[in-house]
FIVOLUM-795437 format. One record per residue: residue in three letters; residue number from 1; x, y, z of N, C-alpha, C in turn. Coordinates in steps of 0.2 Angstrom, whole numbers, plus 5000, padded with zeros to 4 digits. Layout:
! residues N
  code  pos  n.c1  n.c2  n.c3  ca.c1  ca.c2  ca.c3  c.c1  c.c2  c.c3
   ala  NUM     X     Y     Z      X      Y      Z     X     Y     Z
...
***
This chain:
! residues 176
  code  pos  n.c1  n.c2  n.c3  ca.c1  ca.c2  ca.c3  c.c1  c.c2  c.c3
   unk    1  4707  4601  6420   4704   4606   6416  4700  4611  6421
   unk    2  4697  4608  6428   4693   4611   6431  4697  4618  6434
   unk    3  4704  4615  6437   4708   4619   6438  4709  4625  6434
   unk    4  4708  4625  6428   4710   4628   6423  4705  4635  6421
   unk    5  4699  4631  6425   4693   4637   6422  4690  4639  6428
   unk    6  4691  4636  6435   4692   4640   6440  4698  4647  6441
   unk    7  4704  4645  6439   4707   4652   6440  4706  4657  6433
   unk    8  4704  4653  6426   4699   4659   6423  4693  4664  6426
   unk    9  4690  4659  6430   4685   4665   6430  4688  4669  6435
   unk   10  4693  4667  6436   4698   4672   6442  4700  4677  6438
   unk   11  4699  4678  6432   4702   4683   6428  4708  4681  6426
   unk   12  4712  4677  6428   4718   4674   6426  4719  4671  6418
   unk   13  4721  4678  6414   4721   4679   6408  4725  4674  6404
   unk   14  4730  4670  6406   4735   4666   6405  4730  4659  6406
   unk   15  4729  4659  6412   4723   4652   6410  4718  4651  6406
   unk   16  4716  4658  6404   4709   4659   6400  4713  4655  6393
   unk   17  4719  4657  6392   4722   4658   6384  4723  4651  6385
   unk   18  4726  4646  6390   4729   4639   6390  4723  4636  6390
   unk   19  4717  4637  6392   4710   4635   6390  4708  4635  6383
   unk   20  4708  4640  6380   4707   4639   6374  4709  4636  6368
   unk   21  4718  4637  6371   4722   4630   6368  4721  4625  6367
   unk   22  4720  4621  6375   4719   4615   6373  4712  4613  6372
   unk   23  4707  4618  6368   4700   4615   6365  4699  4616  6360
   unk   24  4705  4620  6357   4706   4623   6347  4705  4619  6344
   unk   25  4710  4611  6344   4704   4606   6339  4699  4604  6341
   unk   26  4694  4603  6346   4688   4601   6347  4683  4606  6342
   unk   27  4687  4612  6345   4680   4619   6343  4682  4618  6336
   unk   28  4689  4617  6332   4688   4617   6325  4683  4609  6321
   unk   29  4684  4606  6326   4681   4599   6322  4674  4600  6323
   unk   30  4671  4604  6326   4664   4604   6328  4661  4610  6323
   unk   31  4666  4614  6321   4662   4619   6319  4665  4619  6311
   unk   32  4669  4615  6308   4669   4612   6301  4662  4604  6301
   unk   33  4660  4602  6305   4654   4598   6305  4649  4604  6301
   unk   34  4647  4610  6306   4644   4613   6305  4645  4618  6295
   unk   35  4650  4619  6296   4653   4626   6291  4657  4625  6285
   unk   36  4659  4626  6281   4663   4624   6276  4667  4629  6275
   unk   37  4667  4635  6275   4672   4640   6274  4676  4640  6280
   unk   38  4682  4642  6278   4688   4641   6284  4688  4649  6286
   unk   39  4686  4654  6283   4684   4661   6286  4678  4659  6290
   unk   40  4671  4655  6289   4667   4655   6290  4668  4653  6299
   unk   41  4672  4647  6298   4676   4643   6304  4678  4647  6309
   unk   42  4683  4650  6305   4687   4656   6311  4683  4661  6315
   unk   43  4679  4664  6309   4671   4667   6313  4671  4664  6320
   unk   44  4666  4659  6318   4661   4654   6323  4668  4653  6331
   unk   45  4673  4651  6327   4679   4651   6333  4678  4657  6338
   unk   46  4679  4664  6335   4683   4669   6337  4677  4672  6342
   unk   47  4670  4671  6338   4668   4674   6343  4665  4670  6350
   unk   48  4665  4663  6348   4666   4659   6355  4669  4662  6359
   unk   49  4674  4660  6359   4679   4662   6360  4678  4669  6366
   unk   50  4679  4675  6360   4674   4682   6365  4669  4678  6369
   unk   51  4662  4676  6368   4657   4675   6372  4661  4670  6379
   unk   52  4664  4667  6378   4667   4662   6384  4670  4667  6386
   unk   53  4674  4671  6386   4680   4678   6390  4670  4682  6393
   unk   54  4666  4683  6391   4664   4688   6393  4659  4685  6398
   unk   55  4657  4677  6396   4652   4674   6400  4654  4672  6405
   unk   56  4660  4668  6405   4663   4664   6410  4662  4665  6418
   unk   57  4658  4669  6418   4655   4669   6428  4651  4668  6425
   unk   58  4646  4663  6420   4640   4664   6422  4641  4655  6422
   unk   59  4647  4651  6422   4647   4644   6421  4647  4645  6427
   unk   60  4642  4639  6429   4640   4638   6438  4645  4629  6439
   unk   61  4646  4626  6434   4649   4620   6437  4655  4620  6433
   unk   62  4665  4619  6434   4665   4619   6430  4668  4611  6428
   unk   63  4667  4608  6430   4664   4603   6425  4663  4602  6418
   unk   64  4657  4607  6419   4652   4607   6412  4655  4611  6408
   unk   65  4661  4612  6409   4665   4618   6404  4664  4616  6397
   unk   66  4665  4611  6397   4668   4608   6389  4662  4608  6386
   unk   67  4656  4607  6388   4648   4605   6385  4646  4613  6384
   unk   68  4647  4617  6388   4646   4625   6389  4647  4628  6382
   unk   69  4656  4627  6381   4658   4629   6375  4656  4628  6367
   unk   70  4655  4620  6369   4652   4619   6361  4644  4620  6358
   unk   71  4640  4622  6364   4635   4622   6365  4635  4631  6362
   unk   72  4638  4634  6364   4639   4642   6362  4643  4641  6357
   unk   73  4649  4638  6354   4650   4636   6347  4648  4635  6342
   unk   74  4642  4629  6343   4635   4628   6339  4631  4631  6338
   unk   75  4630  4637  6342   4625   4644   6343  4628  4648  6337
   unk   76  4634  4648  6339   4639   4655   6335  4636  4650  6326
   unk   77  4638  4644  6326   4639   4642   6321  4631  4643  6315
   unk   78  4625  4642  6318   4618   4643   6315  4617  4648  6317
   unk   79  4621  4652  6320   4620   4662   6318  4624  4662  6312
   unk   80  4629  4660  6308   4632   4663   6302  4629  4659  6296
   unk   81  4626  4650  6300   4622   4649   6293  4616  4653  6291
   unk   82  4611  4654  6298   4606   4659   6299  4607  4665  6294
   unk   83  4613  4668  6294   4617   4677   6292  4616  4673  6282
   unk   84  4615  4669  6282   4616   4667   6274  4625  4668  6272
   unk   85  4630  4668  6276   4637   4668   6277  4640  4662  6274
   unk   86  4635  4655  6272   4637   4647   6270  4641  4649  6264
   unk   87  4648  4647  6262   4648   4646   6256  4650  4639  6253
   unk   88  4649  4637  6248   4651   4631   6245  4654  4626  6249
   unk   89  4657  4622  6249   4660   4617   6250  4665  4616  6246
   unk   90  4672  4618  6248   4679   4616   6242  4679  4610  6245
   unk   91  4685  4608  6237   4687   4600   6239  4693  4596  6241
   unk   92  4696  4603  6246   4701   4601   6250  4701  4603  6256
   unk   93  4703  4598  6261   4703   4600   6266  4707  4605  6269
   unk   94  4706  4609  6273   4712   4613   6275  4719  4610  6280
   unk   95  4724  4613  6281   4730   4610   6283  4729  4612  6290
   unk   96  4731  4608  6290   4729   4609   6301  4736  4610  6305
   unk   97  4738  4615  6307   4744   4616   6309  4750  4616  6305
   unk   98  4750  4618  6299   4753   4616   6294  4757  4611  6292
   unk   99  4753  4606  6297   4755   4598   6291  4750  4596  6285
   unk  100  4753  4594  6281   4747   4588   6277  4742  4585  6279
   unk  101  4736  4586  6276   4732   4582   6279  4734  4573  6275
   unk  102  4732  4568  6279   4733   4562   6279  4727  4559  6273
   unk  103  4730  4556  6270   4725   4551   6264  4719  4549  6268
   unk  104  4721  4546  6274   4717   4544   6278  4711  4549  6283
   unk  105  4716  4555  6286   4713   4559   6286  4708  4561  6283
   unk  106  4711  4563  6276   4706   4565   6269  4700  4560  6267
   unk  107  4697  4554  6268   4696   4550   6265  4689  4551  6274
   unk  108  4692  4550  6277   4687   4552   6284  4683  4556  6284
   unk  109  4687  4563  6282   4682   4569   6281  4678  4568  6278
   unk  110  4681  4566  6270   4674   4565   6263  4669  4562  6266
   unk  111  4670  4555  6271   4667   4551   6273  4661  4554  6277
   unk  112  4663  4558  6282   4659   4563   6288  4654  4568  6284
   unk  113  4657  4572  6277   4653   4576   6275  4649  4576  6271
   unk  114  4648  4568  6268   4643   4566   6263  4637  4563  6269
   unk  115  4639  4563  6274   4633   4560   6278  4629  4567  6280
   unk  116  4620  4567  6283   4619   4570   6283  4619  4574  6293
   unk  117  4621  4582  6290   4622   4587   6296  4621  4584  6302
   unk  118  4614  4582  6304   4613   4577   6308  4614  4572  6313
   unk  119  4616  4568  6308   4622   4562   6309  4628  4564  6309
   unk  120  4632  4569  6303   4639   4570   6306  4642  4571  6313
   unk  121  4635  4579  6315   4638   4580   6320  4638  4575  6327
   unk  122  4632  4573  6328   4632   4566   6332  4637  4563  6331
   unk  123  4642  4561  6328   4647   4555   6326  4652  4559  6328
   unk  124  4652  4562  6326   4660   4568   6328  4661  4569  6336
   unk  125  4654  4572  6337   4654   4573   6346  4656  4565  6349
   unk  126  4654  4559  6347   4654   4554   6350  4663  4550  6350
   unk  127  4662  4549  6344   4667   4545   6341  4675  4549  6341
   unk  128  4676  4555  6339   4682   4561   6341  4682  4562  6345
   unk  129  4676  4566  6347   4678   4570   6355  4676  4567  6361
   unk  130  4674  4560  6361   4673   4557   6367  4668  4558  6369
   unk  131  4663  4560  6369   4658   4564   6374  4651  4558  6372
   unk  132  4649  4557  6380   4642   4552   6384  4638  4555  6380
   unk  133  4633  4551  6379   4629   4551   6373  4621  4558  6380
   unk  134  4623  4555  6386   4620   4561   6389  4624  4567  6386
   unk  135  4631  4569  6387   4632   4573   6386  4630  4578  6380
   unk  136  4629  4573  6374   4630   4576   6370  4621  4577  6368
   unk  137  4617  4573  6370   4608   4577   6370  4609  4584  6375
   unk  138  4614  4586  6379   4613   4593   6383  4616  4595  6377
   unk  139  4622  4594  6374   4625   4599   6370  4620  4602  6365
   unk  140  4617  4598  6363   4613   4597   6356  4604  4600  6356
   unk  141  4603  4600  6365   4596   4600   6366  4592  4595  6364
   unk  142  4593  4589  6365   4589   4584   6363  4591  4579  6368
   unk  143  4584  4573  6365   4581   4569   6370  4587  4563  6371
   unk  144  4590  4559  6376   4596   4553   6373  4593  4549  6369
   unk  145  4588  4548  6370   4586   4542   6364  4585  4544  6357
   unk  146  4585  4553  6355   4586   4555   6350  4592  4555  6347
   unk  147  4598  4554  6351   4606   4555   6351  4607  4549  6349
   unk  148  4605  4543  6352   4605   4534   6352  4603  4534  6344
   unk  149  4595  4534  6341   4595   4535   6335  4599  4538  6331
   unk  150  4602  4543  6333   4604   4548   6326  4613  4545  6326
   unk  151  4615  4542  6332   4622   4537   6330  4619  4532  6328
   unk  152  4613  4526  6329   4613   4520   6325  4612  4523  6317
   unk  153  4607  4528  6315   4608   4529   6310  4615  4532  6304
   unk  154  4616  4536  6309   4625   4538   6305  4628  4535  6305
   unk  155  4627  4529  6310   4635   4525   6307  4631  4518  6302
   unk  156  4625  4518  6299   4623   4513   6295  4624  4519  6289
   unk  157  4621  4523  6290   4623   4527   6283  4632  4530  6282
   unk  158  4635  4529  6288   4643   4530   6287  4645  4523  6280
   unk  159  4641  4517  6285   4643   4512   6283  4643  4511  6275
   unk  160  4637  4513  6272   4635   4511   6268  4637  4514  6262
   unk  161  4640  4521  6265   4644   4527   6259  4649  4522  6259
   unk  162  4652  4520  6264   4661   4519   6265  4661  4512  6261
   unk  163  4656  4509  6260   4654   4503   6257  4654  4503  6247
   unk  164  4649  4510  6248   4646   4511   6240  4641  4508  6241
   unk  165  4638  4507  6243   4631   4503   6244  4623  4504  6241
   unk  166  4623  4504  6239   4616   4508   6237  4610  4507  6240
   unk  167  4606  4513  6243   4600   4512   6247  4597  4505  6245
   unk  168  4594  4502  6250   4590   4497   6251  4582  4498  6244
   unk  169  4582  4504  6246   4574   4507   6239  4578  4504  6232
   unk  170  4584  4504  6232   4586   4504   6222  4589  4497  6222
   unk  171  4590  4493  6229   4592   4486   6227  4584  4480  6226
   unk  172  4579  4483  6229   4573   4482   6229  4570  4482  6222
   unk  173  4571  4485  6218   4571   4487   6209  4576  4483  6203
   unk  174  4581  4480  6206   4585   4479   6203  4586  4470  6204
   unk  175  4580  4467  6210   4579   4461   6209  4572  4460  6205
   unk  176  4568  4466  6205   4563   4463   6201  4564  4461  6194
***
């Protein structure tokens, strides 16, 4: 990839495009954490997208390309919640390259979206996209040990949705 964002910033418009490629499902799983409308999505997408073509000399490492983008995707993404742009929450997923989503797919997302903002996106940046829990307090601007919490707690609260479990407050009442 480094190759790839060095002859971008060479202007090499083909690179720019085979770059964006191969990060269209990250920027989509990262900005349905955030969004729910799939206009709202392609928004946040599209104009990444622009800000990376128009920034991209001001990436000093490239390296950091990956954490760069999603960092300016989650920007783009709390400018449209910010805009009051949020609509509803439908109760299908959308079709991702025109396959069917998977039962199991479908069943993960439900699973991701009832947890809270927080926590989804923490789980998604770790557990999907791979990314060191350093990387993801720079994506995110926060402390690592804010990151380390926010995955113990997401994945106790993953667990407990995926379980049916009922908060620990209502099992407390229900012995007395």
């Amino acid at each position: 990839m480094k190759f790839l964002v060095k002859r971008a910033k060479r202007h090499d418009s083909n690179a720019f495009v085979e770059l964006m490629e191969s990060q269209k499902l990250t920027m989509y799983k990262v900005a349905r954490s955030y969004l729910r409308s799939d206009d709202d999505i392609a928004d946040a997408i599209q104009e990444t997208i622009l800000t990376c073509y128009e920034k991209l000399d001001s990436l000093e490492n490239e390296q950091f390309f990956k954490t760069w983008l999603i960092r300016i995707l989650i920007n783009k993404c709390i400018d449209i919640l910010n805009a009051g742009r949020r609509e509803c929450p439908t109760e299908q997923l959308p079709e991702q390259g025109g396959n069917c989503v998977s039962l199991e797919n479908y069943e993960f997302y439900e699973l991701l979206n009832s947890l809270d903002e927080k926590y989804r996106l923490v789980l998604i940046l770790y557990y999907v996209e791979g990314f060191k829990i350093r990387e993801i307090a720079q994506i995110l601007d926060l402390e690592e040990n804010t990151v380390k919490t926010r995955l113990s707690r997401g994945r106790r609260e993953a667990a407990r949705e995926y379980r049916f479990e009922p908060p620990a407050r209502y099992m407390k009442q229900a012995v007395r």
